[in-house]
C-alpha positions in Angstrom: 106.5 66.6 92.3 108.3 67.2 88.7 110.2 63.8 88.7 107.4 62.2 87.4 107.0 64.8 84.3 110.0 64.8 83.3 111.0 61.3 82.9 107.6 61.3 80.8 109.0 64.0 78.8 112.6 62.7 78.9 110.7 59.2 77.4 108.6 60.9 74.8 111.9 63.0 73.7 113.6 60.0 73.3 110.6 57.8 71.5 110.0 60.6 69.0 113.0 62.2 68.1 115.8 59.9 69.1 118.7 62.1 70.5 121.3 60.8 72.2 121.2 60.2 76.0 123.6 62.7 76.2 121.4 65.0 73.9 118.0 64.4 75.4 120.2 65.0 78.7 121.1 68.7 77.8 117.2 69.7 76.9 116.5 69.5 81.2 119.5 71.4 82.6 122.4 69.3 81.4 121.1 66.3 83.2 123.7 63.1 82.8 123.0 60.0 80.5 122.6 58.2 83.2 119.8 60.2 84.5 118.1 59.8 81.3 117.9 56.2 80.8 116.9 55.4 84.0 113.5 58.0 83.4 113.4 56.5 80.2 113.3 52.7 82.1 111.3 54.0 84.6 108.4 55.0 82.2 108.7 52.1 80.1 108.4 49.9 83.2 105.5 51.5 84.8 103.2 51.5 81.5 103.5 47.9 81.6 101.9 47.7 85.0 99.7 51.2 85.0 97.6 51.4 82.6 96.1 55.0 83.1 99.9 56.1 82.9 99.8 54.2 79.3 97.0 55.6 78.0 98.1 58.6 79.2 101.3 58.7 77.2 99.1 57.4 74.3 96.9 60.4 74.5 99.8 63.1 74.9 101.2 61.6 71.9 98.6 61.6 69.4 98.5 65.7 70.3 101.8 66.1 69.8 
């Protein structure tokens, strides 16, 4: 139920600040790098195919 969420949030940390993995890994309980590129592939991946998810993203972003 949270993966989802996070790995948006992981994706949006990442496209608007620009941490490191490592970084962006320490802002959801110390999560590993690894962890966090494969939310931030995972998101990237599925707005390519879901477009509700994409727009979405779009719509979270211009609020933010």
């Amino acid at each position: 139920e949270v993966a989802l969420p996070r790995q948006v949030a992981m994706y949006l940390i990442n496209k608007m600040i620009k941490p490191t993995l490592k970084e962006n890994g320490h802002f959801f309980s110390g999560r590993d790098h690894s962890t966090v590129l494969h939310a931030i592939n995972t998101i990237r991946d599925r707005i390519k195919v879901e477009s509700i998810l994409a727009q979405q993203l779009l719509d979270i972003e211009k609020n933010l």
